[in-house]
C-alpha positions as CSV (number, residue, x, y, z in Angstrom):
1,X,111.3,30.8,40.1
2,X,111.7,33.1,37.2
3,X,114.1,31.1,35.2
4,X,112.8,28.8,33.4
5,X,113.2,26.5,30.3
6,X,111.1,23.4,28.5
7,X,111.8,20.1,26.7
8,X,109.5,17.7,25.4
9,X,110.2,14.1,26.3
10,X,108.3,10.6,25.7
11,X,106.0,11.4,28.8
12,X,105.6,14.5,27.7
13,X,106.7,18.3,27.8
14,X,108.8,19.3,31.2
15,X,109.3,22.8,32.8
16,X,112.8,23.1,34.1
17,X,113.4,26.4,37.2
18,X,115.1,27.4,40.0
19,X,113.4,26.6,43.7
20,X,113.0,30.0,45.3
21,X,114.6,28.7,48.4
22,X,117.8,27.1,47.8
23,X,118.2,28.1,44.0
24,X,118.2,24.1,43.1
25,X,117.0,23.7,39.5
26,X,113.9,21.8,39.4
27,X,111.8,19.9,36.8
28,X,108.0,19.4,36.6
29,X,105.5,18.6,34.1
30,X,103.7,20.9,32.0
31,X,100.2,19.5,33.1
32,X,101.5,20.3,36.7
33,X,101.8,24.0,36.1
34,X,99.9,25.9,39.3
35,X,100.4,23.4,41.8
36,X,101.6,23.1,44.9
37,X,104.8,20.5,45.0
38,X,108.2,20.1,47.4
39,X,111.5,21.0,46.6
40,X,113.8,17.7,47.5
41,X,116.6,19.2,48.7
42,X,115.4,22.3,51.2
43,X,112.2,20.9,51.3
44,X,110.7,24.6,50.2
45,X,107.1,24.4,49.4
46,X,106.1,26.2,46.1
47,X,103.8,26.3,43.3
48,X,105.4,25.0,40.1
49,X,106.0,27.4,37.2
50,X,107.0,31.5,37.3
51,X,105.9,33.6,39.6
52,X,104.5,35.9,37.2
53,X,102.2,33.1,35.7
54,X,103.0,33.5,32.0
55,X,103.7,30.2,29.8
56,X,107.1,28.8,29.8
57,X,109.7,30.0,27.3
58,X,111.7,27.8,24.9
59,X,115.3,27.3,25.0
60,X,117.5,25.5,22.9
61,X,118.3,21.7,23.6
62,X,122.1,22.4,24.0
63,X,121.3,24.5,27.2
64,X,118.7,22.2,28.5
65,X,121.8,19.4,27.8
66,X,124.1,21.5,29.6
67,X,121.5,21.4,32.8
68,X,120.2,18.3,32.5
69,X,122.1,16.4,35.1
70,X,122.0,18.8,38.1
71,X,118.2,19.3,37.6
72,X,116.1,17.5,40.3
73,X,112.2,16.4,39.3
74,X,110.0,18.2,42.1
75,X,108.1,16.3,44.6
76,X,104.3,16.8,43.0
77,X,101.2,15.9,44.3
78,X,99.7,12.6,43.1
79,X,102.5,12.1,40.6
80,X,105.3,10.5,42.6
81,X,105.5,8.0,44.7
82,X,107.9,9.6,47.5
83,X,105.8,13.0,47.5
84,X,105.2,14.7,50.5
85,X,104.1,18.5,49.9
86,X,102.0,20.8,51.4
87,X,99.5,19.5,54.2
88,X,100.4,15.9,53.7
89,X,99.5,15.0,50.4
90,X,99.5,11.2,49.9
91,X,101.8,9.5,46.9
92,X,98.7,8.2,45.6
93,X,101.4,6.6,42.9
94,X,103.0,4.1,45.4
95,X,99.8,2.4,46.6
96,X,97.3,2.6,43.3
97,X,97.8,0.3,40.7
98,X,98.5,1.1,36.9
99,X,94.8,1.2,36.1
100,X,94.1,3.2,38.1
101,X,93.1,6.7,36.4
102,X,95.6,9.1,37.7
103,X,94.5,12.1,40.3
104,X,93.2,15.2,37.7
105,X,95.8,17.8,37.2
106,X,94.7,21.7,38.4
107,X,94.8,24.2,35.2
108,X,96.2,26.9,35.3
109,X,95.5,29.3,38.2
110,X,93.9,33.1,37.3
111,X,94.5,35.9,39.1
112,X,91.5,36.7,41.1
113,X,90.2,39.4,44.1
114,X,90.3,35.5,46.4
115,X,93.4,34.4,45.0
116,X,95.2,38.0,45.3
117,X,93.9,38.5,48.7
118,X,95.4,35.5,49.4
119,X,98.8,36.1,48.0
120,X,99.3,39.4,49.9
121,X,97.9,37.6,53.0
122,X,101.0,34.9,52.8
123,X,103.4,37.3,51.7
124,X,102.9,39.9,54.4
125,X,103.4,37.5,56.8
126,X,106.3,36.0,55.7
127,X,108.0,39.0,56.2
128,X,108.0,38.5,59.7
129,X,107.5,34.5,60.4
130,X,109.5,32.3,58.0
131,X,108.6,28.8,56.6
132,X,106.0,26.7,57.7
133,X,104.3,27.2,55.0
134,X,101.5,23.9,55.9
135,X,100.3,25.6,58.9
136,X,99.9,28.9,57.1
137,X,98.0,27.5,54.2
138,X,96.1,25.1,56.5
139,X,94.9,27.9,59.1
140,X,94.2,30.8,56.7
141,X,92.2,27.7,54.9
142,X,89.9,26.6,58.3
143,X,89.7,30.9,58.7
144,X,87.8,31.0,55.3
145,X,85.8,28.1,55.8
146,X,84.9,28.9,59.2
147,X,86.6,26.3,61.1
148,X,89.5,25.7,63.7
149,X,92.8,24.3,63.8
150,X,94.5,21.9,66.5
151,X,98.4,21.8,66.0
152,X,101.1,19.4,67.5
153,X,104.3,20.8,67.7
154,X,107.7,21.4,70.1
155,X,107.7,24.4,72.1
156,X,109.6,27.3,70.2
157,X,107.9,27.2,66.5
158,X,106.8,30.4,66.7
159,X,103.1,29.8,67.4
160,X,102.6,32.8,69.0
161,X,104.4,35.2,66.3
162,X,102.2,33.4,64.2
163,X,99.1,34.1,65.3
164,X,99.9,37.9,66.2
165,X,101.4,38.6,63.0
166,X,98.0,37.1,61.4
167,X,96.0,38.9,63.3
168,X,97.8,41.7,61.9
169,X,97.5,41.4,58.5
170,X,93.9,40.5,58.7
171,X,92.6,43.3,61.1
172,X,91.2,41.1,63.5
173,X,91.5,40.8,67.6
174,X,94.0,38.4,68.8
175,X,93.7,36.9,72.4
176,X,95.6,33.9,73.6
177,X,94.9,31.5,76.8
178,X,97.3,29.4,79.1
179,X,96.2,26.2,80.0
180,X,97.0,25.1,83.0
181,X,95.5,22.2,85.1
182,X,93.6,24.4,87.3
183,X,92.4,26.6,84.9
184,X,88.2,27.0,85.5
185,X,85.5,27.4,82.5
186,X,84.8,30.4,83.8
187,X,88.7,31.5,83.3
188,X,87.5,30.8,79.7
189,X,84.0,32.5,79.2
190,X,84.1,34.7,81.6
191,X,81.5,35.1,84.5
192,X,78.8,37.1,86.6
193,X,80.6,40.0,88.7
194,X,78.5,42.2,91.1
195,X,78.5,46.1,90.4
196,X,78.6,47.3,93.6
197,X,77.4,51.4,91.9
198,X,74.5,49.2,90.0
199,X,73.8,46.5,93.1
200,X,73.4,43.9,90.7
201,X,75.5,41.6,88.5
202,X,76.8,42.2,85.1
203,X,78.6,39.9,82.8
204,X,82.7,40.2,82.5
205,X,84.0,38.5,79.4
206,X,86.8,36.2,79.3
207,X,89.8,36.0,76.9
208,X,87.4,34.1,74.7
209,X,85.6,37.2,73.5
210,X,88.0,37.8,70.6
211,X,88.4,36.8,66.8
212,X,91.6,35.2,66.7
213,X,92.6,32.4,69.8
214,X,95.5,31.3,70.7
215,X,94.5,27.9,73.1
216,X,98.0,27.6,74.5
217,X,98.7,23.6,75.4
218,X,95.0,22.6,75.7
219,X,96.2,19.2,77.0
220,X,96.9,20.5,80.1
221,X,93.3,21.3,81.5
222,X,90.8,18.9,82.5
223,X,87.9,17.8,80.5
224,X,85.3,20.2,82.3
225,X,87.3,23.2,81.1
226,X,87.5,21.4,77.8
227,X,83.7,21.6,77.6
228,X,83.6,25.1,77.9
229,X,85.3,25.5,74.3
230,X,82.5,23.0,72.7
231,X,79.4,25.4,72.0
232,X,81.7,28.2,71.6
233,X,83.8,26.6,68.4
234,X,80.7,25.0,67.7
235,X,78.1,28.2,67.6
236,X,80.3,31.1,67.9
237,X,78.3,32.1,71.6
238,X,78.6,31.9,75.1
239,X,75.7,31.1,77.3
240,X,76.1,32.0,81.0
241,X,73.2,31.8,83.6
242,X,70.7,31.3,80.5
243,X,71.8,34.8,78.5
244,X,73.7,34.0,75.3
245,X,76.8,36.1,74.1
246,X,77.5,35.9,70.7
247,X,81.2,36.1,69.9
248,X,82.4,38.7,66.8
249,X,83.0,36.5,63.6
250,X,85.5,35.8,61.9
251,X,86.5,33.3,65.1
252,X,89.6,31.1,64.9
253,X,90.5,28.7,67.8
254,X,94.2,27.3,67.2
255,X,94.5,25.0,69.8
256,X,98.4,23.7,70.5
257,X,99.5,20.2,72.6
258,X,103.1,18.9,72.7
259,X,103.1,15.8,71.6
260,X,106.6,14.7,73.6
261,X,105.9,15.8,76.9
262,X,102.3,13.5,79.1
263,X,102.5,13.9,82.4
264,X,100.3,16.4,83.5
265,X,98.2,15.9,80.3
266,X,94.3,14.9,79.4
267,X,93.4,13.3,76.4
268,X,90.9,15.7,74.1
269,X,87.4,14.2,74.1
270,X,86.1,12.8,70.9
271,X,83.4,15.6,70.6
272,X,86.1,18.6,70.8
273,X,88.2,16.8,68.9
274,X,85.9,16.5,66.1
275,X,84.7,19.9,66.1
276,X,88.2,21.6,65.4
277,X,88.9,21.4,61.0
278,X,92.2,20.4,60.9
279,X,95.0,19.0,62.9
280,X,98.6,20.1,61.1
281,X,101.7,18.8,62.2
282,X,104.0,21.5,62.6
283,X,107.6,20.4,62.7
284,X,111.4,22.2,62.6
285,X,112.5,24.5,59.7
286,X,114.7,23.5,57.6
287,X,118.2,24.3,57.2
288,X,118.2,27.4,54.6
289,X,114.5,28.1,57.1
290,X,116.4,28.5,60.3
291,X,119.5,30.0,58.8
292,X,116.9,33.1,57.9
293,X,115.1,33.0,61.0
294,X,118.8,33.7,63.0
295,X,119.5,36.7,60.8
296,X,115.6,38.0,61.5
297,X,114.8,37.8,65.1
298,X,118.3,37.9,66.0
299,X,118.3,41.9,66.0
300,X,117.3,42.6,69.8
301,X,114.3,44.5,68.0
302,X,111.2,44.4,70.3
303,X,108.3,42.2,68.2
304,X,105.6,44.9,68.9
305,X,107.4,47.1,66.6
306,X,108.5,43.9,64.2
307,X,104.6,43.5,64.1
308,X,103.6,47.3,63.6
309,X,105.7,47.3,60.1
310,X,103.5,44.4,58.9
311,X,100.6,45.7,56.7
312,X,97.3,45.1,57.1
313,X,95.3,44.1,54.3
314,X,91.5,43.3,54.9
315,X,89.2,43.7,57.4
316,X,87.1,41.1,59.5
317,X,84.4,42.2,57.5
318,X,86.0,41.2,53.8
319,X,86.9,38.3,55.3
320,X,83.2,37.1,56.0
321,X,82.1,38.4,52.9
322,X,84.7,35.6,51.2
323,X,83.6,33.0,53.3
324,X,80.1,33.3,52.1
325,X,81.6,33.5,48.5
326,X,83.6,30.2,49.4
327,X,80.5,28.4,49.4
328,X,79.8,29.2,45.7
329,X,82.8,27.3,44.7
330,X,81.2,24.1,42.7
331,X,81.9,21.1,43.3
332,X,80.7,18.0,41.2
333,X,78.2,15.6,42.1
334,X,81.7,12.8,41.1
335,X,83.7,14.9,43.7
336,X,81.1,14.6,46.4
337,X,80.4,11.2,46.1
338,X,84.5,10.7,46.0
339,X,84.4,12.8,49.7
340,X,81.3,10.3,50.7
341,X,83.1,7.0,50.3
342,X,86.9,8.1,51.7
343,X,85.2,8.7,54.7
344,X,82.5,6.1,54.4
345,X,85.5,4.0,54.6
346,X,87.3,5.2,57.6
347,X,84.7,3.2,59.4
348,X,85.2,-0.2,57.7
349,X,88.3,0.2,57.6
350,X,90.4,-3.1,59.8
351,X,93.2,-0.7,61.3
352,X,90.6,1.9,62.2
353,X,88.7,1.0,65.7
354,X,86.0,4.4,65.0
355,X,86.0,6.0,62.0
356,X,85.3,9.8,60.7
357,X,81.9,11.1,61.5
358,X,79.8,13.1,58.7
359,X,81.8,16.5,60.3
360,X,84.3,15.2,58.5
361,X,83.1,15.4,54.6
362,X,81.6,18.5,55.6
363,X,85.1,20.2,56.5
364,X,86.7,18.1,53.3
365,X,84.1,20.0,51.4
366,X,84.4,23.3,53.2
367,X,88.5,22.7,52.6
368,X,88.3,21.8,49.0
369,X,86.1,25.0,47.9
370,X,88.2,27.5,50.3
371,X,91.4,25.7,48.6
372,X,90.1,26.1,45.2
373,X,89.0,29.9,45.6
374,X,93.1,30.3,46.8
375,X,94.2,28.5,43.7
376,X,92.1,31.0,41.5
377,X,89.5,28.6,40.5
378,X,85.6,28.7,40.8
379,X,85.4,24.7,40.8
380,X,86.9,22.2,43.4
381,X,89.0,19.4,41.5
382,X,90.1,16.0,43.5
383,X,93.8,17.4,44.1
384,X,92.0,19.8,46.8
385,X,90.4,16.9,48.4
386,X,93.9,15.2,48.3
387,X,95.4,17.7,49.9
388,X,93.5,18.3,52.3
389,X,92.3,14.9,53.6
390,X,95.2,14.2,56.2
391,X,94.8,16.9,58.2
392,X,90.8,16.5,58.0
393,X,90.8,12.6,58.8
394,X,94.3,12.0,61.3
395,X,92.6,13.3,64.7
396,X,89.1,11.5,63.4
397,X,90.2,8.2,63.6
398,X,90.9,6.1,66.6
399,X,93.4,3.3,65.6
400,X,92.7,-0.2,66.7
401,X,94.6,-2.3,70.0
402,X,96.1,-4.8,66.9
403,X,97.4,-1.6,64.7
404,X,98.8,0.3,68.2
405,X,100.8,-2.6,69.5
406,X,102.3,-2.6,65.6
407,X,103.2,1.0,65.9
408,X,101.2,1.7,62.4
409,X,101.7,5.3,61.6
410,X,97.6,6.9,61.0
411,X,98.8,8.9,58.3
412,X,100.4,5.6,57.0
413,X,97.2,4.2,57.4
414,X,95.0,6.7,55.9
415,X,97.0,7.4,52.7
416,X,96.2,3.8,52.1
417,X,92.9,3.8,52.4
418,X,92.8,7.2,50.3
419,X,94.6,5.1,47.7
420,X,92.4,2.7,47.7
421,X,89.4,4.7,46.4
422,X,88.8,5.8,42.5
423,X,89.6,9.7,42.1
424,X,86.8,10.2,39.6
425,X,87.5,11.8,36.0
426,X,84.9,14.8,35.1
C-alpha cells in the first residue's frame, strides 16, 4: 500500500496502489480515502490509500496508461454493487435506485490515542493469528462497547489462538469453557463448597470469573445451563444462594456453534440470543491466508512461547477508560432516526416472522461510535451503521415458514431491507 498514483476521470479523481496482500494494483476513489474496502482477487481486507496517511502523489498519464489494464477497482463499501468487505457490508448500489442519495463517504481518518491504540492492537495480533480480519474488527468492536460476540464457524479457525493471543495483547484474564450436554450451571458460576477448617460454606468460582470467555460450542448444552450465561452477559455478576459476585470488567463472552454438525445440539433461546452484540461469520482463509499460516504454525514451536513474544499494550483498566470515552462519540439526531427505522422495519418486514428488539439500535449505536473512535473520528457517519448492521440484525430475526421453505438467505434479506431505507445527508 505504499505505491500509489492518481488520475482524474469523468466520475472523478481515482487512487491507483498495491493490495498489501497479493501485490494486485488496485483502484479507488478519492472520496473513499480511509475506508475499509476488499481486494477482489485475495479477498484481503484493507483501508484504501497509504499506510502512512499522507495525500496521494501525482504521476504522469503515460505511467498511469502503462498500468491501466491490470489495475482492478476495489470492492468499497456502499459504492459497488458486488461489494462484500469487512463485517458484511451490504451493496447498497444493487438494490437502491438512482435517486437515491448515495451512503456519505468517511473523511479522512486522524491519528488519535483510540485510533493508535487500535492499530497496535490488530497489528500485535497479527503477528501470531493471520487473516480474519471481520472477526478481529468485530470482537475488539463489542470489547469497546461492552458487548459480546457469538461466532459460527468449522472447527479449526483458530478460535482459541484468537482469543489467547487477545487476551495477550490487552492484559486481560482469558478462561475458556467446554460445552458439553451434561455440563451443569453450576460448572459455569461456580458453587457453595463446605470448609471443613471453617465448618461452613464458602463460595468457589467457576471458569466464568475471568475477563475474556471463550464459550466453546454453546449449542451443545441444554437451555438450563444456557440460562446461567443470561444475567452474567447481561449484568456482569453472579448471584448464588442470594449473594451477588460481580465479575472484573472488561468482560467478553465469545460464544462458538458449528453450524454443519445438529445432532446433539439446542437451539439458543431468543433472550440469550439477543443479549450477545454481534454474530460474525467466520469462514476459511484465503489462499495467500493459509499459504502464511503453513509457514507460521508449522515450526513445532510450543504456542505458550508463540504467545509470550506477543506484546502487550494496554491494560484492562485503559480499556474501560475508552469505553466510557466511546460514548462521547456524536452521533446526529439524522443518524439516530436512520438506526430507529432499519430496525423499526425488521418487524414489518413480510420475510421476517419476529423482528429486532430495541437491544438492537442500542448495539447499532454502541457499534457505530466504537467504530468511529477506530477510524479516528469523534462523529459516527451512516457507513458505520452500514457496516455494522449484519452482524447486529442476522441472529435478531426469525425468518418466516414461507421465506424458509424458499431457502432465502437472512443476510439476503436484510441487505434489502437496509436498502430500502434513506441514508440521511448531514
Amino acid at each position: 500500500m505504499n505505491e500509489h498514483t492518481s488520475e482524474t476521470t469523468e466520475s472523478g479523481e481515482l487512487v491507483e496502489f498495491r493490495c498489501a496482500g497479493c501485490q494486485n494494483l488496485l483502484k479507488a476513489g478519492v472520496n473513499d480515502l480511509g475506508r475499509q474496502a476488499k481486494c477482489p482477487r485475495c479477498g484481503r481486507i484493507q483501508r484504501i490509500g497509504p499506510s502512512s496517511g499522507s495525500p496521494p502523489s501525482t504521476a504522469r498519464p503515460a505511467n498511469l496508461a502503462a498500468t491501466s489494464e491490470e489495475s482492478r477497482h476495489l470492492v468499497v463499501a456502499g459504492r459497488s454493487p458486488e461489494a462484500a468487505p469487512a463485517m458484511g457490508i451490504p451493496a447498497l448500489g444493487a438494490d437502491s435506485s438512482p435517486s437515491k442519495p448515495p451512503v456519505v463517504a468517511a473523511p479522512l481518518v486522524r491519528e488519535t490515542p483510540t485510533k493508535r491504540l487500535f492499530d497496535r492492537i490488530t497489528s500485535e495480533i497479527a503477528k501470531i493469528y493471520v487473516g480474519q480480519e471481520e472477526l478481529v474488527l468485530g470482537t475488539l468492536v463489542a470489547l469497546f462497547s461492552g458487548g459480546h460476540v457469538l461466532i459460527e464457524s468449522v472447527p479449526g479457525l483458530g478460535k482459541t489462538l484468537f482469543v489467547r493471543a487477545l487476551g495477550r495483547v490487552l492484559g486481560c484474564e482469558f478462561g475458556r469453557i467446554q460445552f458439553t450436554a451434561d455440563l451443569m450451571p453450576s460448572d459455569i458460576t461456580g458453587a457453595p463448597i463446605f470448609d471443613m477448617k471453617m465448618h461452613d460454606f464458602r463460595f468457589r468460582p467457576g471458569p466464568v470469573f475471568t475477563q475474556l470467555l471463550l464459550a466453546d460450542e454453546i449449542n451443545r448444552s441444554p437451555a438450563k445451563t444456557h440460562a446461567a450465561l443470561l444475567e452474567i452477559m447481561q449484568e456482569y455478576r453472579v448471584t448464588i444462594d442470594g449473594t451477588s459476585h460481580t465479575l472484573n470488567r472488561p468482560f467478553l463472552v465469545m460464544a462458538t456453534q458449528n453450524p454443519i454438525e445438529s445432532e446433539g445440539t439446542y437451539n439458543l433461546p431468543e433472550a440469550q440470543l439477543d443479549r450477545f452484540m454481534f454474530k460474525l461469520i467466520a469462514s476459511y482463509p484465503s489462499e495467500h491466508e493459509e499459504a502464511s499460516i503453513l509457514k507460521l504454525h508449522s515450526l513445532q514451536r510450543d504456542i505458550d512461547e508463540r504467545l509470550e513474544e506477543l506484546q502487550v499494550i494496554t491494560c484492562p483498566q485503559e480499556i474501560m477508560e475508552i469505553v466510557i470515552q466511546n460514548g462521547e462519540v456524536r452521533i446526529d439526531n439524522l443518524l439516530a432516526d436512520y438506526v430507529n427505522q432499519i430496525v423499526r422495519l425488521t418487524r414489518q418486514w413480510p420475510q421476517f416472522h419476529l423482528g429486532a428488539s430495541p437491544r438492537a439500535g442500542l448495539a447499532l449505536m454502541q457499534g457505530a461510535r466504537t467504530l468511529a473512535a477506530f477510524y479516528g473520528r469523534d462523529y459516527s457517519v451512516p457507513d458505520d451503521v452500514v457496516q455494522i448492521a449484519l452482524p447486529v440484525l442476522r441472529h435478531r430475526v426469525i425468518l418466516s415458514a414461507e421465506a424458509e421453505v424458499e431457502g432465502r438467505p437472512v443476510d439476503d434479506l436484510l441487505q434489502q431491507l437496509i436498502s430500502s431505507v434513506e441514508v440521511p445527508r448531514f
